[in-house]
C-alpha positions in Angstrom: 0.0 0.0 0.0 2.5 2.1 -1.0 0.2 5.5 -0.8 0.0 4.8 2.9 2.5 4.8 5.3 2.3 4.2 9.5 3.8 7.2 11.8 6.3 5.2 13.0 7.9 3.9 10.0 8.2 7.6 8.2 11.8 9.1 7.9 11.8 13.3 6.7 9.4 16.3 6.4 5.7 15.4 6.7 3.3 18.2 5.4 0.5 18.4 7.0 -3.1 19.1 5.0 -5.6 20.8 6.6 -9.4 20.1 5.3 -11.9 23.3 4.7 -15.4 24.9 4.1 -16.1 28.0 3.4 -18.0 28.3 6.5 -14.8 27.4 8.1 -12.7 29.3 5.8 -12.1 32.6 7.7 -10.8 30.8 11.2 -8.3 29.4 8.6 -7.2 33.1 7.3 -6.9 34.4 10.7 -4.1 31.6 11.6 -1.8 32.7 8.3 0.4 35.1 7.4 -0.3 38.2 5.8 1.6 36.5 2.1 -0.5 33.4 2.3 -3.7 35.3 2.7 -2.8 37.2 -0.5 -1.9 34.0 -1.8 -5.6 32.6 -1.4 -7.1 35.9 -2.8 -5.0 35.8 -5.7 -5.8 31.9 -6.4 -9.3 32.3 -5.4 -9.3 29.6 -3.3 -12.8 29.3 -1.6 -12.7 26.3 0.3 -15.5 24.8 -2.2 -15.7 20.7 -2.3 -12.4 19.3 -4.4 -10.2 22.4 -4.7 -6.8 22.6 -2.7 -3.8 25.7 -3.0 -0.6 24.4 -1.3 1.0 27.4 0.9 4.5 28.0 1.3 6.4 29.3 4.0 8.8 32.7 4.5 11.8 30.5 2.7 9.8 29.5 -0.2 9.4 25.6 1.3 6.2 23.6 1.2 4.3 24.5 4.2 0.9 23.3 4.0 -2.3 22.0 1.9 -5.6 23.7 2.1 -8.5 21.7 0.8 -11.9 21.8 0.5 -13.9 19.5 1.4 -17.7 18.2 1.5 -18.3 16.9 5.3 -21.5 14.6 4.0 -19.1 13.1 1.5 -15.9 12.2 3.6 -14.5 9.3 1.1 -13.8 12.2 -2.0 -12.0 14.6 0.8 -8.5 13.6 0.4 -9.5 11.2 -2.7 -8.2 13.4 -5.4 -5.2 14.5 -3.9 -2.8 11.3 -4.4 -1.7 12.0 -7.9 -2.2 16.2 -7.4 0.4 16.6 -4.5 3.9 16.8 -4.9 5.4 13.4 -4.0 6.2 13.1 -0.1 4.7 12.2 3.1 1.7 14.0 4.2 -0.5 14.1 6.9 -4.0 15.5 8.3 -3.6 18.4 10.4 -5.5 19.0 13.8 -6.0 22.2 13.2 -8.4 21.9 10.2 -12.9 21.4 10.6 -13.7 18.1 11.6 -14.3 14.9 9.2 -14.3 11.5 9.1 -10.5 11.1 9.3 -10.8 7.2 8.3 -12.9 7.7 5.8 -10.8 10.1 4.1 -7.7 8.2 4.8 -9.8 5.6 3.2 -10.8 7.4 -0.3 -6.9 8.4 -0.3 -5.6 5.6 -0.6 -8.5 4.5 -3.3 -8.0 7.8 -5.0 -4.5 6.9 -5.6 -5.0 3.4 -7.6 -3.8 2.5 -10.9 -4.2 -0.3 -13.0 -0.8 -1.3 -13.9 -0.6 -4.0 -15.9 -0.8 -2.7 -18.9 0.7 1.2 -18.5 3.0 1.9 -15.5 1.7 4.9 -13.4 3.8 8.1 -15.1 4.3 8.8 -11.5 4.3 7.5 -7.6 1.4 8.4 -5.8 2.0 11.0 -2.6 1.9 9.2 0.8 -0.5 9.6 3.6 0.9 8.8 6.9 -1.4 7.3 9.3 -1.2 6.7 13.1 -0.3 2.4 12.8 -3.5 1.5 14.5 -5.6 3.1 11.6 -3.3 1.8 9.1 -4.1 -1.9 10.6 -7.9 -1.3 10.2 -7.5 0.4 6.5 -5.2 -2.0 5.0 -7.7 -5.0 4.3 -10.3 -2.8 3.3 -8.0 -1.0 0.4 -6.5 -4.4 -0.4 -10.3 -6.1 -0.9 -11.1 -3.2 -3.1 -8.0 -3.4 -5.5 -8.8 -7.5 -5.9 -12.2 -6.3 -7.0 -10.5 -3.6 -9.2 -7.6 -5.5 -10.5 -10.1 -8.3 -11.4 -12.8 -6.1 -13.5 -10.1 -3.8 -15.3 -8.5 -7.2 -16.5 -9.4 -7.8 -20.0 -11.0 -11.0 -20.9 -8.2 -12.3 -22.9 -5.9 -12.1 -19.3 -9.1 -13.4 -16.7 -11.0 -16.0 -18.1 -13.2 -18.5 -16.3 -9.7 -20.7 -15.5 -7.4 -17.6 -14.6 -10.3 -16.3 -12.5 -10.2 -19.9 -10.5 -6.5 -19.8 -10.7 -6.7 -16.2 -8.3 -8.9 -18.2 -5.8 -6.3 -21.3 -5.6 -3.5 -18.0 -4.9 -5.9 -16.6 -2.4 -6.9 -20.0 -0.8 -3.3 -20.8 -0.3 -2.4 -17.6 1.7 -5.4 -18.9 4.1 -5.1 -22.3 4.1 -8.4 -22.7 2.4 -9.6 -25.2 0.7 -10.5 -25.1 -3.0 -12.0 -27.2 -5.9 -13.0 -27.2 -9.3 -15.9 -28.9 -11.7 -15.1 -28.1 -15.5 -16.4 -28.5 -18.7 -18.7 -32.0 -18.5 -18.1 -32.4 -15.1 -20.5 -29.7 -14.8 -23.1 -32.4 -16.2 -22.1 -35.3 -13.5 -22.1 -33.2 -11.1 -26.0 -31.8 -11.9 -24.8 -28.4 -12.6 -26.6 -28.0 -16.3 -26.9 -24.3 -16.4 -23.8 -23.2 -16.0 -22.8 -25.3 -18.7 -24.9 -24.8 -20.7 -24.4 -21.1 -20.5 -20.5 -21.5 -20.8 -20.2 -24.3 -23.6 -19.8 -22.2 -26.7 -16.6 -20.7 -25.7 -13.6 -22.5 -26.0 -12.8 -21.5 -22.3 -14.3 -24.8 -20.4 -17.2 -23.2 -18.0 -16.5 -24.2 -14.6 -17.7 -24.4 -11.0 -15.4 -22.8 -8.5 -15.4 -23.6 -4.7 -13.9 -22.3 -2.1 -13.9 -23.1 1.9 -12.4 -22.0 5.0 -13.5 -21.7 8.5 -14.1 -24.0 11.7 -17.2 -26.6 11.1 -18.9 -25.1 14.1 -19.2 -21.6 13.6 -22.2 -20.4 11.4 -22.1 -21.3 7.4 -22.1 -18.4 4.8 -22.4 -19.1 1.9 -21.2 -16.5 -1.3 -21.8 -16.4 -4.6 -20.8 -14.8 -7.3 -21.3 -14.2 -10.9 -18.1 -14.9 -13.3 -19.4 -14.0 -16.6 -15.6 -13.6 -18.0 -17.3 -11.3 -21.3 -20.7 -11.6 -22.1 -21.2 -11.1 -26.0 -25.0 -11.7 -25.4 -24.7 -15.5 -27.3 -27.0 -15.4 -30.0 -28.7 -13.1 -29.0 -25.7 -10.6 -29.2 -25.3 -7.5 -28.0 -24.6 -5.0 -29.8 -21.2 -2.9 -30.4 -21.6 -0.9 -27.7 -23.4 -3.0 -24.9 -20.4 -5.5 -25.1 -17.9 -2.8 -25.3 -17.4 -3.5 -21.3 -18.2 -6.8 -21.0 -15.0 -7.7 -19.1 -16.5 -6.3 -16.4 -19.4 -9.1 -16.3 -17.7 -11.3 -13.6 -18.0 -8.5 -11.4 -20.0 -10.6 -9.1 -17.1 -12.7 -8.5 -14.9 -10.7 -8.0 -16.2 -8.8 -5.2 -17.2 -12.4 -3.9 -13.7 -13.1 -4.0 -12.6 -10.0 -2.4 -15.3 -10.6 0.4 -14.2 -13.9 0.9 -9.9 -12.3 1.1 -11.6 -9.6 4.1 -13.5 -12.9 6.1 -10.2 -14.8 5.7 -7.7 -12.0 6.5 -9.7 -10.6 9.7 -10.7 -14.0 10.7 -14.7 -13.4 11.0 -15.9 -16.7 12.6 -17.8 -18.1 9.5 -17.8 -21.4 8.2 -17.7 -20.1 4.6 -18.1 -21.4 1.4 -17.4 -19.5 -1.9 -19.4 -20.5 -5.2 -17.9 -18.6 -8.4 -19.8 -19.8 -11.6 -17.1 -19.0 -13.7 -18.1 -18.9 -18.2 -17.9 -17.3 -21.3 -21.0 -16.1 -22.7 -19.9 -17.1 -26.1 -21.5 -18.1 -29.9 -20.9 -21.2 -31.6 -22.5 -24.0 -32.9 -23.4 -25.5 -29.6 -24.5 -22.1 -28.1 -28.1 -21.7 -26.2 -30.6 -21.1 -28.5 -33.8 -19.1 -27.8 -36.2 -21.2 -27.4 -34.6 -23.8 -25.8 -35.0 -25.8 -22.4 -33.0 -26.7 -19.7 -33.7 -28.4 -16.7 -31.5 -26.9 -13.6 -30.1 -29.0 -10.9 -33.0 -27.6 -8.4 -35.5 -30.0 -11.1 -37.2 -27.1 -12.0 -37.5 -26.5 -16.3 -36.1 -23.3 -17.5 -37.2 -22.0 -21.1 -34.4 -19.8 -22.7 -36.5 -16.8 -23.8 -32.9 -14.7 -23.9 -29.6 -15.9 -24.4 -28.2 -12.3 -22.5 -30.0 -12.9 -19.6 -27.4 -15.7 -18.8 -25.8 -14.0 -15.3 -29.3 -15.6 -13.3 -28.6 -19.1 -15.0 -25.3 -19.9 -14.1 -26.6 -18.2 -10.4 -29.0 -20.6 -10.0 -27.4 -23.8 -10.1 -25.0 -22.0 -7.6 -27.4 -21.3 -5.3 -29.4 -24.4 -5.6 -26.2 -26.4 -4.4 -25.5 -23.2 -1.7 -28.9 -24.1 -0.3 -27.7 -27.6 0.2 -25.7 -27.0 2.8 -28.3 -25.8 5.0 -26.9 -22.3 5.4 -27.6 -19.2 8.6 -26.7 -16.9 5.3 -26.3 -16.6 1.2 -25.1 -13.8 0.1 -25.0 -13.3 -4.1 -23.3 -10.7 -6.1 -23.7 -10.3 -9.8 -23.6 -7.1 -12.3 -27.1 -9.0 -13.3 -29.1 -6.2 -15.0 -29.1 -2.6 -16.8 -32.6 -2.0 -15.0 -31.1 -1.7 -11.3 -28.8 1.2 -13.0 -31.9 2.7 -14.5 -33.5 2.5 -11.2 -30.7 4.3 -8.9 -27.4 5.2 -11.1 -23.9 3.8 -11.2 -23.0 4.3 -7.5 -26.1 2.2 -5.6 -26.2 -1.3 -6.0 -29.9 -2.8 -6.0 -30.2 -5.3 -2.8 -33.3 -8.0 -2.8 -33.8 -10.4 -0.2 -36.5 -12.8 1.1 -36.2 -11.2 4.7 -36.7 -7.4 4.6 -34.5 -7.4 8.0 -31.5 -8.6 6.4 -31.7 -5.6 3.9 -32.4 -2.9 6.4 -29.3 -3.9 8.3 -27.2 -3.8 5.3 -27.9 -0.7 3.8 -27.6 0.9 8.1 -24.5 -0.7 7.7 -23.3 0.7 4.5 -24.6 4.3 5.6 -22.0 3.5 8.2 -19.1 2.9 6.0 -20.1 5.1 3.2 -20.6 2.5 1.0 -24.4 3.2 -0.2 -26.8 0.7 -1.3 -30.8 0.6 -1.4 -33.5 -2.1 -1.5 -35.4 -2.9 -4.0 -39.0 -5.1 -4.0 -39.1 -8.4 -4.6 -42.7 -8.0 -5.7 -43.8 -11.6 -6.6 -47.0 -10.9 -8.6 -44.2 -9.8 -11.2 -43.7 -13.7 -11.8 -46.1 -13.2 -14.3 -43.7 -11.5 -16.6 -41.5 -14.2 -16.7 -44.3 -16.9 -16.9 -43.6 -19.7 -19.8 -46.4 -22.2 -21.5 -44.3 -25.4 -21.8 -41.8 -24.7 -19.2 -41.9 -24.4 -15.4 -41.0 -20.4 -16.1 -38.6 -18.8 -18.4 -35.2 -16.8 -17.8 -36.5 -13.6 -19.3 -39.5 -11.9 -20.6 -41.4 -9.7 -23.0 -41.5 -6.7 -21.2 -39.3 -4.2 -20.0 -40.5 -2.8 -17.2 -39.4 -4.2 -13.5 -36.1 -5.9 -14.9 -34.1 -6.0 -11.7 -37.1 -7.2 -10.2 -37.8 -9.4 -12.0 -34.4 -11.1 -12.7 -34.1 -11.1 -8.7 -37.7 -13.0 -8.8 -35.9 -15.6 -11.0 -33.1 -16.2 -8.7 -35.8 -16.3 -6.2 -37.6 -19.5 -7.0 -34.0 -21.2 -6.6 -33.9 -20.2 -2.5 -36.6 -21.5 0.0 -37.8 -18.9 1.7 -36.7 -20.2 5.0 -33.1 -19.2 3.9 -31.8 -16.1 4.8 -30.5 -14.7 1.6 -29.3 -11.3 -0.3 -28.8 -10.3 -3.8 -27.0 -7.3 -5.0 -27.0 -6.3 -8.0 -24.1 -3.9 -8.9 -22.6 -2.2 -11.4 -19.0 -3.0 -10.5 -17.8 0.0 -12.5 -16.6 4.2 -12.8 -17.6 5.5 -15.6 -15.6 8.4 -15.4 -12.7 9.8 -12.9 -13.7 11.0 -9.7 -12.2 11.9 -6.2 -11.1 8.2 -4.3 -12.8 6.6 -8.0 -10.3 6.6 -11.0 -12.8 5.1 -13.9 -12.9 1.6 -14.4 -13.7 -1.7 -12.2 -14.7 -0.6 -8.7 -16.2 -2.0 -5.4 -19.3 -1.9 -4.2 -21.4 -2.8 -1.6 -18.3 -5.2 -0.5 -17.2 -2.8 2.5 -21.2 -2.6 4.0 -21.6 -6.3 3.3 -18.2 -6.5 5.3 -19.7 -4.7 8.2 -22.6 -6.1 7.9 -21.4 -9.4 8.3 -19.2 -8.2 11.7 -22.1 -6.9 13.7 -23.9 -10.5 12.1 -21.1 -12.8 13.9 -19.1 -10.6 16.0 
């Protein structure tokens, strides 16, 4: 975590940043010297959300950082300062307003990612020092975030359905997990007929991928995630620019993934299990056709009315066998649908659950984290829409309206209502640069399931 550093470990200058309002910004002037507050005139600098003016001292040196911030939105305070700052060690000042100081630390260290693979950075991020004890806390949280970012920005070509399973085997060996495997046909002996037959155009076997780690005794979790490696729509393809970003379609594994690395690493007493249904949506001769039937390992008869509404097939297989194990929880994640983004944007991942207690508790604990998410109905009379007249019910239907609703209602009939269970349906993505949110793959919802899950089992 190179943009982070502890107190204790810093050698030279620290410079310290002081956050601002305008409502705060004349207690600031009063403190400065008479060159500094002609400085701030002749910059303009206001104290309004995102702007910063670095002040120097009587010798010309680096003295401090000014900048304004937004006290409701703490994670974008010090978020766009990583790459905008001189490179050195810098640190919050006591002398500015109040914030969330972990937060900000937080949206720092986010704000000062980069995808590397590819492109080096065309420079080193500046460093936040932190006292160690908040450093500790941070660390796992900004490492679970870059899996899930690292994963997504990942083309499709690097982070297929193996090299996605080939991560979990890395991450189960740091923690002594245990992990396994069902590929290409042994998805048929082993009764999981969706997820192949969503994954058996591509030349890239579709596979099953299981993770699990814990003590027997403590509750079982169960997490699932969707590992649609790209999504060309099979033949019902997309078109040029709805599969522009379909890398990002296993972003439902990978924030199970990155879940899984935070339960691991703090040690949350869970018996857990990680499902990743890991394919290609690809087109071949063997591809799904419209029209066709499938029979999923729950029994039930699944008529293909879509081909791109594959994410909830290879889900439901999944969670058939999650609900198997007789588990206190399952928690899904999938970038399932382009209604929930309709519904409420980029930034708020659509949750659905079968007990509305479990989602009030979530979203309270993502208002506690700043990590935002919002229910959505699962309004069962909207089965109709998805109704079929030789099948038990079909993946997909005529009508637009209620899509996240209704995709959540098909996961629905694969989870007895007597299991606790959430589904979020997120986006997984920036579309543009923000503060703490350089564009591309992103987490979310993962830090308020997180907490979610420590006031569960704590």
């Amino acid at each position: 975590m190179a943009s982070l550093i502890a107190r204790s470990a810093v050698n030279g200058p620290v410079t310290l940043i002081e956050p601002v309002d305008a409502q705060h910004l004349p207690n600031v002037r009063d403190r400065l010297t008479s060159a500094q507050q002609a400085w701030l005139d002749t910059t303009g600098f206001d104290g309004s959300p995102g702007s910063a003016t670095l002040l120097s001292d009587s010798e010309g040196r680096l003295d401090r950082i000014l900048v304004g911030v937004d006290p409701s939105d703490p994670m974008s305070s010090l978020g766009g300062l990583p790459y905008r700052l001189p490179v050195g060690n810098y640190a919050l000042s006591g002398d500015g307003m109040p914030i969330d100081e972990f937060a900000a630390a937080l949206g720092w260290a986010l704000g000062a990612y980069h995808f590397g693979r590819y492109r080096k950075a065309p420079r080193l991020p500046a460093t936040l020092v932190l006292v160690d004890e908040m450093l500790g806390s941070l660390q796992p949280l900004v490492d679970a975030t870059l899996i899930v970012r690292d994963l997504v920005n990942t083309p499709a070509e690097d982070m297929g359905p193996e090299e996605l399973s080939n991560f979990a085997k890395t991450l189960a060996r740091e923690h002594g997990a245990k992990l396994r495997d069902w590929i290409g046909d042994e998805l048929l002996s082993g009764n999981f007929p969706t997820i192949h037959m969503v994954g058996r155009a591509s030349h890239r076997e579709p596979r099953l991928i299981e993770l699990t780690w814990g003590d027997p005794s403590h509750p079982k979790l169960v997490v699932v995630g969707k590992g649609v490696c790209f999504d060309s729509g099979g033949l019902d393809i997309k078109p040029a620019d709805g599969m522009r970003w379909m890398k990002k379609d296993m972003g439902g594994a990978a924030h199970a993934i990155a879940l899984a690395s935070l339960i691991m690493t703090t040690r949350l007493p869970v018996r857990l299990t990680v499902l990743i249904a890991a394919v290609e949506n690809s087109i071949a001769g063997n591809a799904m056709r419209p029209g066709d039937i499938v029979r999923t390992r729950a029994g039930l008869t699944v008529e293909i009315d879509n081909t791109d509404a594959e994410g909830r097939l290879v889900l439901c297989d999944a969670l058939t066998y999650a609900t198997e194990q007789t588990p206190d929880l399952i928690v899904d994640f999938a970038t399932l649908t382009g209604a929930a983004r309709v519904a409420l944007g980029p930034d708020i991942p659509a949750v659905f659950t079968n007990d509305d207690q479990l989602a009030i508790d979530l979203v309270a604990a993502g208002r506690r984290v700043n990590d935002p998410l919002w229910q959505l109905p699962l309004w069962r009379p909207y089965r109709r829409m998805i109704e079929s007249y030789i099948a038990d019910f079909a993946n997909a239907g005529t009508s637009r309206l209620a899509g996240a609703v209704t995709a959540a209602l098909y996961l629905d009939r694969f989870v007895p209502q007597d299991t606790p269970w959430l589904h979020l349906d997120t986006y997984s993505w920036n579309d543009a640069d923000r503060p703490g949110k350089p564009r591309g793959g992103e987490a979310q919802g993962l830090r308020a399931t997180f907490a979610f899950l420590q006031t569960r089992y704590l």
